[in-house]
C-alpha positions as a printed Julia matrix, in Angstrom:
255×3 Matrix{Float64}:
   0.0     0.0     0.0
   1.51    3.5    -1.05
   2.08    5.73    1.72
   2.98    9.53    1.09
   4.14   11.45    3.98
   5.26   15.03    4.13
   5.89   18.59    5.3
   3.62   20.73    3.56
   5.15   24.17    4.5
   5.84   25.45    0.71
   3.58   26.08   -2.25
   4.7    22.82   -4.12
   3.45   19.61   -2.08
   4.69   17.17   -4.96
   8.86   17.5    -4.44
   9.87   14.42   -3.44
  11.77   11.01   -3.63
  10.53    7.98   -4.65
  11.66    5.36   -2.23
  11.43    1.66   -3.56
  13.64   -1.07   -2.25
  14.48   -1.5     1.21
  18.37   -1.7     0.94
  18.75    2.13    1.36
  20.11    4.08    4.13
  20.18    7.88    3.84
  19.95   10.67    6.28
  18.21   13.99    5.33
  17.45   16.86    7.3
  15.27   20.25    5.67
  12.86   22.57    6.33
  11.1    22.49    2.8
   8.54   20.01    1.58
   9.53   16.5     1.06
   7.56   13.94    0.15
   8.62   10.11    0.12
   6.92    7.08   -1.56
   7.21    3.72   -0.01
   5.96    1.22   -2.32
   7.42   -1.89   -0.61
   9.04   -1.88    2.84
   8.61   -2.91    6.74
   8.57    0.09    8.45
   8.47    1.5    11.98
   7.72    4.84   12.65
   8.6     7.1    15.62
   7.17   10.46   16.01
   8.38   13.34   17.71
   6.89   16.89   17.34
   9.57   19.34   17.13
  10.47   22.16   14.92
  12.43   20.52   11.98
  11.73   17.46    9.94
  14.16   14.23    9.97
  14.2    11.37    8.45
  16.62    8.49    7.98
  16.44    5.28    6.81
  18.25    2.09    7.61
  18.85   -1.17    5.63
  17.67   -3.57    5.59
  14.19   -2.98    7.67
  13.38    0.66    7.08
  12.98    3.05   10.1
  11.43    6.21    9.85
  12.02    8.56   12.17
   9.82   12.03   11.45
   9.87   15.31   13.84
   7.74   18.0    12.68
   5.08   20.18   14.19
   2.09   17.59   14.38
  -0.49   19.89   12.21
   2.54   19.6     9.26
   2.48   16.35    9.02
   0.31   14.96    6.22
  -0.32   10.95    5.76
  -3.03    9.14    3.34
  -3.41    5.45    1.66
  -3.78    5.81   -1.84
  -6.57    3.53   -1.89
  -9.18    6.22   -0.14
  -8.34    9.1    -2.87
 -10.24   10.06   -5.87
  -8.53    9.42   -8.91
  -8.34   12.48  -11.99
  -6.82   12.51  -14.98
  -4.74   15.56  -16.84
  -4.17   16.06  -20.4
  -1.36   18.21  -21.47
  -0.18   18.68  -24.88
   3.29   20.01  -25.13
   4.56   22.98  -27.22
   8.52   23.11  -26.73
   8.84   21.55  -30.37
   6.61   24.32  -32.05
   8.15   27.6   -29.64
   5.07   27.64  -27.28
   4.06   26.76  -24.07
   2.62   23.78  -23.12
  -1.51   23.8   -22.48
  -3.59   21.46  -20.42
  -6.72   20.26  -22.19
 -10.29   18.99  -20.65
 -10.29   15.31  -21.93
 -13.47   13.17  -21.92
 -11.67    9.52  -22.61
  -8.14    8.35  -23.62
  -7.46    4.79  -24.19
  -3.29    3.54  -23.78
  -1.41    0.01  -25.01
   1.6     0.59  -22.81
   4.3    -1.82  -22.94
   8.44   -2.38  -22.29
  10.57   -1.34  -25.23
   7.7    -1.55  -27.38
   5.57    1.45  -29.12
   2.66    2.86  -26.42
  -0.26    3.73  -28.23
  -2.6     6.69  -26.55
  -5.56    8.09  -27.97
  -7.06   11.31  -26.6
 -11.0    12.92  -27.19
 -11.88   15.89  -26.47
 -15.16   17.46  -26.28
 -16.02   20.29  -28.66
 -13.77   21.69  -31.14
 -12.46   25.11  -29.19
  -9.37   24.28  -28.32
  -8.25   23.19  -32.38
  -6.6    25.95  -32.33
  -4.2    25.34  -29.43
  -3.5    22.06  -31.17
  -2.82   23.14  -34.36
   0.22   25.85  -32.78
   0.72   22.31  -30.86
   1.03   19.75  -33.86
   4.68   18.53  -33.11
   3.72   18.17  -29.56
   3.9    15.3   -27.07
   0.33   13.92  -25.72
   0.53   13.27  -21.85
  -1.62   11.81  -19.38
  -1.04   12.81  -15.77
  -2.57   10.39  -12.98
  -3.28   12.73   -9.59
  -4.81   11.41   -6.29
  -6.94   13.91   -4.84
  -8.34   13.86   -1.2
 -10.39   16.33    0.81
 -10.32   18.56   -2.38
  -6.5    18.82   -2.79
  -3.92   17.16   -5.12
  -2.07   15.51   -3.05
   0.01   13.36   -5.71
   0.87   14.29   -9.57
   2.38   11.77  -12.16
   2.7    11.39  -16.11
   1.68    7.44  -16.23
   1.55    7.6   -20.18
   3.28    9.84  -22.71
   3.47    9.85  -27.09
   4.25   11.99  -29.66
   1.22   13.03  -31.54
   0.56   11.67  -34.9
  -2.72   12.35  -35.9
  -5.25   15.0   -35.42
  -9.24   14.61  -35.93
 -12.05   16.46  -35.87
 -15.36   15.23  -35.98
 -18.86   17.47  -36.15
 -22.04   15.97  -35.85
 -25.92   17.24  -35.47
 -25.19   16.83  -31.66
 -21.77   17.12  -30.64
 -18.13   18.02  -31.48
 -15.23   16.2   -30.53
 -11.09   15.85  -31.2
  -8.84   12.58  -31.22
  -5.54   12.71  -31.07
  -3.61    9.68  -31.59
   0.13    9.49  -30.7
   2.9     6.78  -30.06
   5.79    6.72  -28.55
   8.88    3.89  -27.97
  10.32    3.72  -24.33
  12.21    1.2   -21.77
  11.44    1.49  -17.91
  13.35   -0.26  -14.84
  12.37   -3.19  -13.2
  11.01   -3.08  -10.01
   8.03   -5.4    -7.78
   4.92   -4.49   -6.66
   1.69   -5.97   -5.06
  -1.63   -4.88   -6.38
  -4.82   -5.51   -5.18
  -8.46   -4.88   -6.17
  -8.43   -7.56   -9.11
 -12.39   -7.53  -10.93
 -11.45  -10.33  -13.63
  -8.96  -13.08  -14.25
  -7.96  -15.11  -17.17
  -4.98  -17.26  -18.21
  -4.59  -17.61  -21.89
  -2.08  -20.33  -22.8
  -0.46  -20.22  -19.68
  -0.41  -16.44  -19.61
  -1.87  -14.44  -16.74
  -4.28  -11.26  -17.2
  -5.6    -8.94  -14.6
  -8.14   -6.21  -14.58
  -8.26   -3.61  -11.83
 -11.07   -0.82  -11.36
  -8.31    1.67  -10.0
  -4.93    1.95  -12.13
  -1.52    2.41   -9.92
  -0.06    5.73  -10.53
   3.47    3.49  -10.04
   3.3     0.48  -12.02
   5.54    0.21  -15.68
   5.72   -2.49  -18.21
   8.35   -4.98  -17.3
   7.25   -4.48  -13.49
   7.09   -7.7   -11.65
   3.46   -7.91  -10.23
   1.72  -10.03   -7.11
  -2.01  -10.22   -7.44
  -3.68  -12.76   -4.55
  -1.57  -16.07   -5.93
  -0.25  -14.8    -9.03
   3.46  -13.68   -9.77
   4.29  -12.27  -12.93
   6.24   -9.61  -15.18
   3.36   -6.61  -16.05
   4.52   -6.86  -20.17
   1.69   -5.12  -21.7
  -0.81   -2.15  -19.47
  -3.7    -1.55  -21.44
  -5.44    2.01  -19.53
  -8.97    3.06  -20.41
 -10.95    5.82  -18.99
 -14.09    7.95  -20.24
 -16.45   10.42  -18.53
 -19.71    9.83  -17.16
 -22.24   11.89  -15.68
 -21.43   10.57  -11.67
 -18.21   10.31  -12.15
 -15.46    7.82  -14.08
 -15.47    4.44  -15.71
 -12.04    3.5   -15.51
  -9.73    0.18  -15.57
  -6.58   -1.29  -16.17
  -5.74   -4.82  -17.72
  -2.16   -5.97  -16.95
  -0.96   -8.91  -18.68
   1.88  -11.33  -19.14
   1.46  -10.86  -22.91
């Protein structure tokens, strides 16, 4: 289970480091935000409320030692947060900024050292223009938790170049799809997931599908779900917009 854990006495809550194997020792000491990550570690936590914040952590059992003034101290599971999606189409290749873009579904096919495939629509057709200055861009999605009406985590989970641009206008409604791709390798690392809605094994393969995507998990990423062990080859993401909220999931599979 994620835990995030910081100091949030500066405007920018989402500095951090991402902590995720155990054999680690490293002593910091600061006065600015820090947030840290643990995916995947024992941990025992002492808490003392002083005036700076401390931690250190010791291979191979992680301790975490925190002082801070108590009403700093900010801790949530993952699990309990609303999930929200951001669209941002980059402009550094064209000499402009970058814009973020309401999206109402994207579909991904996200896998190790093979070509992700995203698709983006978007409702209406007022922001064509801010595409068409954008048409060398780079399509990302950003995953953020949000609790108690605050972003309390930010991360780009899926990323392509754009490649195609459509428009299409009917008697009722407007939209733009964007399709993209883009090649890319990510380290290995090992997780536990939970929340499993469907299983299948396809000659001797594994699949998963889980309602809530993990904002951490890569292709390549070696997965535990209930009795199953296996490498995460291929994500497949899809999310749309509905009137009470999201229908979202997330197949993982061997192949």
């Amino acid at each position: 289970m994620p835990i995030l854990a910081w100091v949030n006495n500066t405007a920018d809550p989402f500095t951090g480091t991402l902590i995720i194997s155990p054999v680690l020792s490293v002593t910091t000491s600061a006065n600015i935000t820090i947030q840290i990550n643990i995916l995947s570690v024992e941990i025992v936590s002492d808490t003392y409320f002083d005036a700076d914040l401390q931690l250190q952590f010791i291979s191979p059992e992680t301790t975490l030692i925190a002082t801070a003034s108590q009403d700093d101290i900010v801790i949530f599971a993952t699990e309990f947060a609303d999930i929200y999606y951001l669209f941002t189409l980059t402009g550094k290749t064209d000499n402009t900024t970058d814009v973020e873009i309401p999206i109402s579904s994207f579909q991904a096919r996200k896998q190790n050292g093979s070509a992700t495939y995203l698709q983006v629509t978007i409702p209406g057709v007022e922001s064509a223009g801010q595409i068409a200055a954008r048409s060398n861009g780079t399509l990302k999605i950003d995953m953020a938790y949000k609790q108690g009406g605050e972003f309390l985590q930010r991360k780009n989970i899926i990323q392509a170049e754009l490649t195609s641009i459509r428009l299409d206008e009917g008697t009722k409604s407007k939209t733009i799809t964007l399709i993209g791709y883009k090649t890319e390798s990510f380290t290995k690392k090992s997780m536990t997931l939970t929340g499993s809605t469907y299983r299948s094994v396809i000659d001797g393969k594994v699949r998963h599908r889980i309602v809530k995507p993990n904002i951490y998990l890569n292709p390549g990423d070696t997965v535990t779900i209930g009795d199953d062990v296996f490498d995460a080859n291929v994500l497949s993401y899809y999310f749309m917009a509905i009137k009470k909220g999201i229908n979202q999931n997330m197949e993982i599979s061997e192949s």
